[in-house]
VEXVOVO-485554 format. One record per residue (C-alpha): residue number from 0; chain; z, y, x. Coordinates in nm, 3 decimals. Example, Ala and Ser with C-alpha at 12.3 -4.5 7.8 and 13.67 -1.06 7.14 Angstrom:
2
+-----+-----+---------+---------+---------+
| seq | mol |      zz |      yy |      xx |
+-----+-----+---------+---------+---------+
|   0 |   A |   0.780 |  -0.450 |   1.230 |
|   1 |   A |   0.714 |  -0.106 |   1.367 |
+-----+-----+---------+---------+---------+
! end
This chain:
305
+-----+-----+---------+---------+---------+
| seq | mol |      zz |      yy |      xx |
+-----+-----+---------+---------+---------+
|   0 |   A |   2.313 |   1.463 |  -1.001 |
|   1 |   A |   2.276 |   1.767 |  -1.223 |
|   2 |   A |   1.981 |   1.958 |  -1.189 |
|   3 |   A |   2.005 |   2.319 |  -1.017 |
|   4 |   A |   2.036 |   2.648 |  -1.196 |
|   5 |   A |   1.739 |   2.745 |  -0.933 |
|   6 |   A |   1.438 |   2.881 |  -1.166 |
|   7 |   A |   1.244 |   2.580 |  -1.330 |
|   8 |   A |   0.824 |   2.652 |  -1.258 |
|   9 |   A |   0.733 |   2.303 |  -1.409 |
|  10 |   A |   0.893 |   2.100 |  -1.690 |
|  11 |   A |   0.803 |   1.804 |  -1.905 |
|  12 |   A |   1.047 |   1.737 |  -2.176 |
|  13 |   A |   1.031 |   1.423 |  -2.392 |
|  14 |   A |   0.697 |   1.370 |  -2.319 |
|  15 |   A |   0.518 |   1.032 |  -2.439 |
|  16 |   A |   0.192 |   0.912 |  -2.335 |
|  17 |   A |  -0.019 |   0.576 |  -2.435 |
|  18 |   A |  -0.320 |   0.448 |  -2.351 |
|  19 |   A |  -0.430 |   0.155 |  -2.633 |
|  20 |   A |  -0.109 |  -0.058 |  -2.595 |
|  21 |   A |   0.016 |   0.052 |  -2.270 |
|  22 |   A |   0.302 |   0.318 |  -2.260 |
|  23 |   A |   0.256 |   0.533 |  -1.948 |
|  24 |   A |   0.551 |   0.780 |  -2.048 |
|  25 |   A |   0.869 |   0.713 |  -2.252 |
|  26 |   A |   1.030 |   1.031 |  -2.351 |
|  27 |   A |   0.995 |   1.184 |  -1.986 |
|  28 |   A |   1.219 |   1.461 |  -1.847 |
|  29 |   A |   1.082 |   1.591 |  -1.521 |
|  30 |   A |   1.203 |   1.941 |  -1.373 |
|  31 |   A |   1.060 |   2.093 |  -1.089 |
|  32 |   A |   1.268 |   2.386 |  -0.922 |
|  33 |   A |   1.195 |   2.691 |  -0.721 |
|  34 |   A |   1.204 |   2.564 |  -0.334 |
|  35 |   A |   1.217 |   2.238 |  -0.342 |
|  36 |   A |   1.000 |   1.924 |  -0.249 |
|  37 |   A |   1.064 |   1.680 |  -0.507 |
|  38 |   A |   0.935 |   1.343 |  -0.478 |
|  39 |   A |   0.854 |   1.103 |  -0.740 |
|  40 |   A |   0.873 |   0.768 |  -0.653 |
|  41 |   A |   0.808 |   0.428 |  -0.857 |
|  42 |   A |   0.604 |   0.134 |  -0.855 |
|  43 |   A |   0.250 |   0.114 |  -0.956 |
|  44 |   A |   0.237 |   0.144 |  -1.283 |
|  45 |   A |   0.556 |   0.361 |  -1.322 |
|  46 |   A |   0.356 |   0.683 |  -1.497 |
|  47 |   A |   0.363 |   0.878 |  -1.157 |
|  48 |   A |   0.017 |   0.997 |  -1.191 |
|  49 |   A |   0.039 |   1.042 |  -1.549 |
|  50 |   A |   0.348 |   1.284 |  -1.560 |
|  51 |   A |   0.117 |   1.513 |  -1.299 |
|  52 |   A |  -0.160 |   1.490 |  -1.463 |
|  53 |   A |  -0.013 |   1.632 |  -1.802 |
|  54 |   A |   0.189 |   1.895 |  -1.587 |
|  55 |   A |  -0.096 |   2.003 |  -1.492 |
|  56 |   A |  -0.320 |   2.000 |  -1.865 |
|  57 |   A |  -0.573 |   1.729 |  -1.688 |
|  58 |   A |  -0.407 |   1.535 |  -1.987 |
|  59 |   A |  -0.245 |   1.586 |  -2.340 |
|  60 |   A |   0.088 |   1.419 |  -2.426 |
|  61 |   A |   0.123 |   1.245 |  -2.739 |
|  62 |   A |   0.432 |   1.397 |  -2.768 |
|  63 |   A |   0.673 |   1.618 |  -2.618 |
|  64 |   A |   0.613 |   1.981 |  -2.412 |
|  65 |   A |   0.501 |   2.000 |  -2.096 |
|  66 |   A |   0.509 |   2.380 |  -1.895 |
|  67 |   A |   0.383 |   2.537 |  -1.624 |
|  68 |   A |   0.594 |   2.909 |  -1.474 |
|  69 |   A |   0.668 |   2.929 |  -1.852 |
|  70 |   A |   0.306 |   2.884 |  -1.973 |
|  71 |   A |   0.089 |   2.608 |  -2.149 |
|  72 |   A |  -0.034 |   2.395 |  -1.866 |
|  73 |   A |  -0.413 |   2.509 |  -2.040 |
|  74 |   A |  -0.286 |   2.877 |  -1.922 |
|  75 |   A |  -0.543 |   3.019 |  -1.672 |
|  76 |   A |  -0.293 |   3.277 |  -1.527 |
|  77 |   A |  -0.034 |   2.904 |  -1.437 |
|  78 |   A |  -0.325 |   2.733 |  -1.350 |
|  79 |   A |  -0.387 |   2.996 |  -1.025 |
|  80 |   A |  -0.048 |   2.923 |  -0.929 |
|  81 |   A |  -0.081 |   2.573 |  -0.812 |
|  82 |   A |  -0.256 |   2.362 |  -0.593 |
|  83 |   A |  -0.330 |   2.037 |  -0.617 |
|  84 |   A |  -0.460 |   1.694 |  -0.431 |
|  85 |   A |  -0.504 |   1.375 |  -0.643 |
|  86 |   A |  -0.589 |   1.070 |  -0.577 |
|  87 |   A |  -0.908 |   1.054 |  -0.751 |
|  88 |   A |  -1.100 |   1.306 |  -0.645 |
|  89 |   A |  -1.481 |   1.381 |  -0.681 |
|  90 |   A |  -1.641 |   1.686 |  -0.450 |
|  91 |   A |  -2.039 |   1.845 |  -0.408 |
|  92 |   A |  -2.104 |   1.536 |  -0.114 |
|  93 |   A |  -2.350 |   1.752 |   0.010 |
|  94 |   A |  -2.146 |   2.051 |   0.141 |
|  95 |   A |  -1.988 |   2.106 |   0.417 |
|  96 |   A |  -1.575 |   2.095 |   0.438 |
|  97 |   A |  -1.641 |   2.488 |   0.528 |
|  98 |   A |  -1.821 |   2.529 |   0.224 |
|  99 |   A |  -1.593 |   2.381 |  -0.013 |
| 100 |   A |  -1.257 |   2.585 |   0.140 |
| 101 |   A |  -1.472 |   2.889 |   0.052 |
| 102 |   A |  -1.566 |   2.815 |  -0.282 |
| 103 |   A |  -1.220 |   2.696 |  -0.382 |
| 104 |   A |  -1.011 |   2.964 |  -0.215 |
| 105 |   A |  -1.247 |   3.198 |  -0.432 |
| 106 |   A |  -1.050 |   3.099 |  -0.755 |
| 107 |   A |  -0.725 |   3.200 |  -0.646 |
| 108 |   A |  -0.650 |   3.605 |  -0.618 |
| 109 |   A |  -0.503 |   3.562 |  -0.327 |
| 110 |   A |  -0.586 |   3.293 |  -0.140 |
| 111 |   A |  -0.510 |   3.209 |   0.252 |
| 112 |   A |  -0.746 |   3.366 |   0.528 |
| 113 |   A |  -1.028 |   3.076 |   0.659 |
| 114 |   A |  -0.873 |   3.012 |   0.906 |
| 115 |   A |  -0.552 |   3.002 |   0.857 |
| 116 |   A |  -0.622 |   2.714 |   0.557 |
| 117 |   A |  -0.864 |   2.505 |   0.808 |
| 118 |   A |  -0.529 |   2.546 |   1.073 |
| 119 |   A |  -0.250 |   2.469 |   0.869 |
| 120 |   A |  -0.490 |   2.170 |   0.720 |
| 121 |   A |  -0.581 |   2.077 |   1.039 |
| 122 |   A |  -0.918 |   2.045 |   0.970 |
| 123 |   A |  -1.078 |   2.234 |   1.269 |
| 124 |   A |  -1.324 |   2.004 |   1.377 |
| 125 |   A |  -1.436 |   1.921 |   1.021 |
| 126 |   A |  -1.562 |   2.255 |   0.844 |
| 127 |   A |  -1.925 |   2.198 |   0.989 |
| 128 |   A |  -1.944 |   1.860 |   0.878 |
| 129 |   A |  -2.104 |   1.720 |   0.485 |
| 130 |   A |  -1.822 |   1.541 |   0.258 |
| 131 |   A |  -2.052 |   1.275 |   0.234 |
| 132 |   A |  -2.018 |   1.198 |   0.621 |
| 133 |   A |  -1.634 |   1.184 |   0.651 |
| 134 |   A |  -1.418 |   0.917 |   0.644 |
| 135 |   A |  -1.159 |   0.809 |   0.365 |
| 136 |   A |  -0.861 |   0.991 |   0.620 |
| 137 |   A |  -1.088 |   1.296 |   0.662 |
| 138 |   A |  -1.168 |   1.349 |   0.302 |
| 139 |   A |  -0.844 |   1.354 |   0.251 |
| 140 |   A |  -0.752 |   1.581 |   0.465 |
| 141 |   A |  -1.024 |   1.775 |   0.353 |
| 142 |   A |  -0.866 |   1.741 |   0.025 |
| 143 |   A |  -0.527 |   1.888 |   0.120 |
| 144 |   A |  -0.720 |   2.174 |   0.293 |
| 145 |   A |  -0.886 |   2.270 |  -0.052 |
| 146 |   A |  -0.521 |   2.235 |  -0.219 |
| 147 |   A |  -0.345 |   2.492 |   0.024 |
| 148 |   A |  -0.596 |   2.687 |   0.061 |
| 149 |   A |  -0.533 |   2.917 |  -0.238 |
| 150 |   A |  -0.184 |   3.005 |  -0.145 |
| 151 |   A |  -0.046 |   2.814 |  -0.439 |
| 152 |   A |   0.349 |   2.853 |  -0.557 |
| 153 |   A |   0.365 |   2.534 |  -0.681 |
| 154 |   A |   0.134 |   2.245 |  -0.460 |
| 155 |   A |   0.134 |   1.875 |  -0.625 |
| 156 |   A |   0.078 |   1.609 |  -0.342 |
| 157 |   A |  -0.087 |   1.264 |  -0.478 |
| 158 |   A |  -0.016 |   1.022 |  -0.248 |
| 159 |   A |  -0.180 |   1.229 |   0.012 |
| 160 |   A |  -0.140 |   1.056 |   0.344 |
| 161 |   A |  -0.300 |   0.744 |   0.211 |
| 162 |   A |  -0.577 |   0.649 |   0.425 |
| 163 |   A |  -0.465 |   0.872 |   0.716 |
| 164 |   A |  -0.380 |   0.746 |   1.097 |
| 165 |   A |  -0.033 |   0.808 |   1.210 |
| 166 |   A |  -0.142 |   1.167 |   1.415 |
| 167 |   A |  -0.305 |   1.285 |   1.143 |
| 168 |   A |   0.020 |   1.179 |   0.875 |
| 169 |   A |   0.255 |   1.367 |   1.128 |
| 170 |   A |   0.027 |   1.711 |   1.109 |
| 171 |   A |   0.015 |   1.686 |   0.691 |
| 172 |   A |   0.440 |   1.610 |   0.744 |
| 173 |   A |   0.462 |   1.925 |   0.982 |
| 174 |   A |   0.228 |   2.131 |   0.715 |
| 175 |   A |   0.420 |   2.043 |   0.481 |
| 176 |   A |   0.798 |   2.123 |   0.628 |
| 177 |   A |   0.588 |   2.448 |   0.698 |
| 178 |   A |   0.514 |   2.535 |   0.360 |
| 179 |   A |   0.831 |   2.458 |   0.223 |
| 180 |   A |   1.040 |   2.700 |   0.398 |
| 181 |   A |   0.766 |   2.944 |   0.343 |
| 182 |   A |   0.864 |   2.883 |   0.003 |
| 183 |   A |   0.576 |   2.696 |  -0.135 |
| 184 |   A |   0.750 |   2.425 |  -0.399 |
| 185 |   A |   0.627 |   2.062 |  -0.379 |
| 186 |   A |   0.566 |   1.744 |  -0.602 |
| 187 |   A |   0.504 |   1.470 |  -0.404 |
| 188 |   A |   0.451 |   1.094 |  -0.542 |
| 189 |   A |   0.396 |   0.828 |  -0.226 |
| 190 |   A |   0.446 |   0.489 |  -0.222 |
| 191 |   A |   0.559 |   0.588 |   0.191 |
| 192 |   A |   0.935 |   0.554 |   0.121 |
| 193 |   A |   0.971 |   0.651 |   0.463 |
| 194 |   A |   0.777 |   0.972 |   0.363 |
| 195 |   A |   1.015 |   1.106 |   0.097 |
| 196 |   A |   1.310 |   0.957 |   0.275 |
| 197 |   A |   1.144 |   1.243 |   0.585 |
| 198 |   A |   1.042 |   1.528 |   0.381 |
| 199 |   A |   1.200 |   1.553 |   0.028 |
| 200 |   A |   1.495 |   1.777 |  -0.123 |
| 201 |   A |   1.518 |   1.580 |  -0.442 |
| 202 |   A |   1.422 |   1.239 |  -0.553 |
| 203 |   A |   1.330 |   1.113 |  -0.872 |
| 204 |   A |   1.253 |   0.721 |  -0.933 |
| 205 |   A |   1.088 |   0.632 |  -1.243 |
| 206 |   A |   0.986 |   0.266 |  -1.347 |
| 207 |   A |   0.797 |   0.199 |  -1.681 |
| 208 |   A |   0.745 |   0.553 |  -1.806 |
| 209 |   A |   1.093 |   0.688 |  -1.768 |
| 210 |   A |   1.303 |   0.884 |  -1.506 |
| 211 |   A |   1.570 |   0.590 |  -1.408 |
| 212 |   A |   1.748 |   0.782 |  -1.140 |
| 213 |   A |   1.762 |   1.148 |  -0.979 |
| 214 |   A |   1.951 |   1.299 |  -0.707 |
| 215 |   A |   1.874 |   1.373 |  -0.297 |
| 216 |   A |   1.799 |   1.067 |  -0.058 |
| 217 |   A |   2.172 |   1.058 |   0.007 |
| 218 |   A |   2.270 |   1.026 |  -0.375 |
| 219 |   A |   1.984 |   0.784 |  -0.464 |
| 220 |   A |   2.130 |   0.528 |  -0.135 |
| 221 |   A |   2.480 |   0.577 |  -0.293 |
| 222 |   A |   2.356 |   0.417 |  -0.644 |
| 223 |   A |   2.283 |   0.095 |  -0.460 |
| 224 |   A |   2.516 |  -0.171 |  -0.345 |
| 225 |   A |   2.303 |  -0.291 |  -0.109 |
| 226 |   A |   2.412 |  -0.238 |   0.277 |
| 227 |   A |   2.253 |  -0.276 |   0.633 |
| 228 |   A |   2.382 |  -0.516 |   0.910 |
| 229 |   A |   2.263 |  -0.466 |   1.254 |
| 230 |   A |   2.359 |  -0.633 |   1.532 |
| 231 |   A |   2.194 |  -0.839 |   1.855 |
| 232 |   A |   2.274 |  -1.215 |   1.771 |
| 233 |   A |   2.131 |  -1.553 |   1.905 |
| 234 |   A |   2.191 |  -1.662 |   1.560 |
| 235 |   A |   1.869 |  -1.804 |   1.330 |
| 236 |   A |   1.726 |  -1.566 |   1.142 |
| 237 |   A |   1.595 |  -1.799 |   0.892 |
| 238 |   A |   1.949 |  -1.952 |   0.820 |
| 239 |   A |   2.105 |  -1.571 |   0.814 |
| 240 |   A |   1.831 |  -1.553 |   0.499 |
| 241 |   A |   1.971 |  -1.838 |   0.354 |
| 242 |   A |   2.311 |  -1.686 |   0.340 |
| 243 |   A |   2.517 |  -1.620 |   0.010 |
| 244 |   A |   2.396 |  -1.218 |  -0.087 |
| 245 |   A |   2.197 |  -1.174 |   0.172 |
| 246 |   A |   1.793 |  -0.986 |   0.061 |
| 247 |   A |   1.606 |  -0.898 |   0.344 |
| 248 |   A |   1.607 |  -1.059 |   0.719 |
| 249 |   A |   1.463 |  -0.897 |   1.027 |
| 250 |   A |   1.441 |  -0.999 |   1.381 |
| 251 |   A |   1.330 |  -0.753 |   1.653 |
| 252 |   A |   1.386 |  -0.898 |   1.974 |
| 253 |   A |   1.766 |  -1.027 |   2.025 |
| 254 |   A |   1.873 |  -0.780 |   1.732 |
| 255 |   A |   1.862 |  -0.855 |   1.366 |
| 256 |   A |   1.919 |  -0.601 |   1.063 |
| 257 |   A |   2.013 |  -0.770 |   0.747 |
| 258 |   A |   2.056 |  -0.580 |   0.396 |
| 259 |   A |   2.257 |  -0.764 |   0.185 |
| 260 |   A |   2.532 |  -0.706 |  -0.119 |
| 261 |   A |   2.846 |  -0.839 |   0.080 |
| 262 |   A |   2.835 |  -0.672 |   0.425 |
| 263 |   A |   3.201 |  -0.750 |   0.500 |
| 264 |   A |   3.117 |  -1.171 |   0.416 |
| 265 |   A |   2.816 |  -1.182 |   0.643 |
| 266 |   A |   2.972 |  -0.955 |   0.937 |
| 267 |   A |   3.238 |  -1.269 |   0.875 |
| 268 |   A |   3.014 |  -1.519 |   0.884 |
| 269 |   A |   2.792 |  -1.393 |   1.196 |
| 270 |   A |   3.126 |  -1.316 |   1.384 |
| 271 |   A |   3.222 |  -1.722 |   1.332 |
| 272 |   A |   2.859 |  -1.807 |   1.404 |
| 273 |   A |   2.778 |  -1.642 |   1.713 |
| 274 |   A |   3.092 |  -1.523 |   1.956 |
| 275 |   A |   2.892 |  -1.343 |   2.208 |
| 276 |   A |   2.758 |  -1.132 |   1.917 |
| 277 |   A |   2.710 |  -0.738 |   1.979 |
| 278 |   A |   2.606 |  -0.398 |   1.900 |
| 279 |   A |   2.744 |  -0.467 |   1.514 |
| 280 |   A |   2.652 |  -0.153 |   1.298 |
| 281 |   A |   2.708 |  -0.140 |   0.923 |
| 282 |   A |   2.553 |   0.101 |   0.719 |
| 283 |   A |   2.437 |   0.168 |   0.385 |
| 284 |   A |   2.052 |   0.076 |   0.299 |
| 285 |   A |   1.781 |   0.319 |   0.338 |
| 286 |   A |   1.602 |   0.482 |   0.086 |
| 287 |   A |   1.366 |   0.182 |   0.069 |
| 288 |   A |   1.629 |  -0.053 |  -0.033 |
| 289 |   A |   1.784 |   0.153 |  -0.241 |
| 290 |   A |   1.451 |   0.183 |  -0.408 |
| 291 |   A |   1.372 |  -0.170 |  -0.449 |
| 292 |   A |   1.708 |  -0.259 |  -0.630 |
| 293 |   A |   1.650 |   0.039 |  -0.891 |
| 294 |   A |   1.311 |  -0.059 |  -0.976 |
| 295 |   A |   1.354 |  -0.434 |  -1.027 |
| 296 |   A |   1.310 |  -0.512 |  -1.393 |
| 297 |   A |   1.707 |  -0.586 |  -1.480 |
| 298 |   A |   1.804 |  -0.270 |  -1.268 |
| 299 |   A |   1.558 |  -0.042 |  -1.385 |
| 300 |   A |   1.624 |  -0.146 |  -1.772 |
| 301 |   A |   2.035 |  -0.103 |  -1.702 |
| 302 |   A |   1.952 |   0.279 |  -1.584 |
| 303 |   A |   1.748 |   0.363 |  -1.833 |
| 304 |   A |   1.927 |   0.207 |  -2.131 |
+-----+-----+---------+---------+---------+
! end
């Protein structure tokens, strides 16, 4: 999918990155538009947290560009527009979450009221309370509290529901909706499929350093040959596994979902297995799939090449 003419406010182009012998980034091209949530997906290792970090001139590329609204990522005046909430993250443990919203929001010219940040954030019952006494899902929702809080153009998201129970995943989700149609434009990396598969505009997988695939949800499933078989069978799960094409089995109750490469041989071969069979449903494979199959080492070095 071709990128949008919609105005560019980040941008790495052909950047490289190594660390000793490892390569991070291989001649990366990342674009982040005007509007958007774009999430970056890949498996560990993939140079996720690497391509923000240089976006955002925590580190220097070895070679390439890397920009920020037009500037140097260094660039005070593009550092004020963004926001940001890492994974690695080191705050004064002694002040409160109160504290720390009011210091940070002091950077920014024009930052969100108190109380609006500790709303939207959701952090209410936390702003009289030390870092040091919160729990991993508290700091980080502390954390994404002290990224918003500067009303930020461009916010970067680190996996930021790691750590977090499912109430308080579904009030950082409804934030987040929130801020995007107030126009707020998003980089989220999560290793939540189900997360970008909810909340992002455009998707971009990378595996070992490079972008592999790009598109929305619905473009990234149709790259995948992979499909989804549900139906409510007596028929073995275990031997349904052991079926020609067949990558993924589950059982829930009387119904099964199978992903598989040949949906139209095992809809043949559960038909002649089980008569009283039911509720059959094909459908392409989620995001997830789709995911796994690009990022397995011969897929992900067929994109790429």
């Amino acid at each position: 999918m071709a990128v949008s003419s919609r105005t560019t406010l980040a941008s790495l182009s052909g950047v490289k990155k190594r660390f000793g012998a490892t390569v991070a980034l291989d001649g990366l091209d990342l674009q982040v538009l005007a509007g958007e949530l774009l999430s970056v997906l890949g498996p560990n290792g993939a140079g996720k947290t690497t391509a923000i970090a240089i976006l955002l001139g925590l580190q220097q590329a070895d070679a390439g560009e890397a920009r920020l609204f037009g500037r140097s990522p260094h660039d005070l005046a593009a550092r004020r527009g963004v926001g940001v909430m890492m994974q690695e993250v080191q705050l004064p443990d002694a002040l409160r979450v109160g504290d720390l919203i009011r210091q940070v929001s002091a950077y920014y010219p024009e930052p969100l009221s108190f109380a609006e940040a500790v709303a939207r954030a959701g952090v209410e019952k936390l702003v009289n309370r030390p870092y040091i006494k919160l729990s991993g899902g508290q700091k980080r929702q502390a954390q994404f509290a002290l990224a918003i809080c500067g009303r930020p153009r461009l916010l970067f998201l680190d996996e930021p529901t790691t750590g977090l129970d499912v109430t308080a995943r579904e009030t950082m989700w409804a934030t987040v909706r929130g801020l995007v149609k107030d126009g707020v434009s998003i980089v989220l990396t999560t290793h939540y499929i189900e997360e970008a598969e909810a909340l992002a505009d455009r998707v971009v997988v990378m595996a070992k350093g490079r972008s592999i695939a790009e598109g929305t949800v619905k473009d990234i499933r149709a790259l995948v040959v992979r499909k989804r078989v549900d139906c409510a069978t007596a028929t073995d799960a275990a031997a349904i596994e052991a079926w020609p094409n067949v990558t993924a089995v589950v059982r829930d109750g009387a119904h099964i979902s199978i992903t598989t490469t040949d949906a139209e041989g095992v809809v043949r071969r559960l038909l002649a297995a089980d008569k009283a069979l039911s509720d059959l449903e094909v459908r392409r494979a989620g995001l997830s799939e789709a995911f796994a199959e690009l990022t397995s080492e011969p897929a992900a070095e067929e994109v790429a090449a």
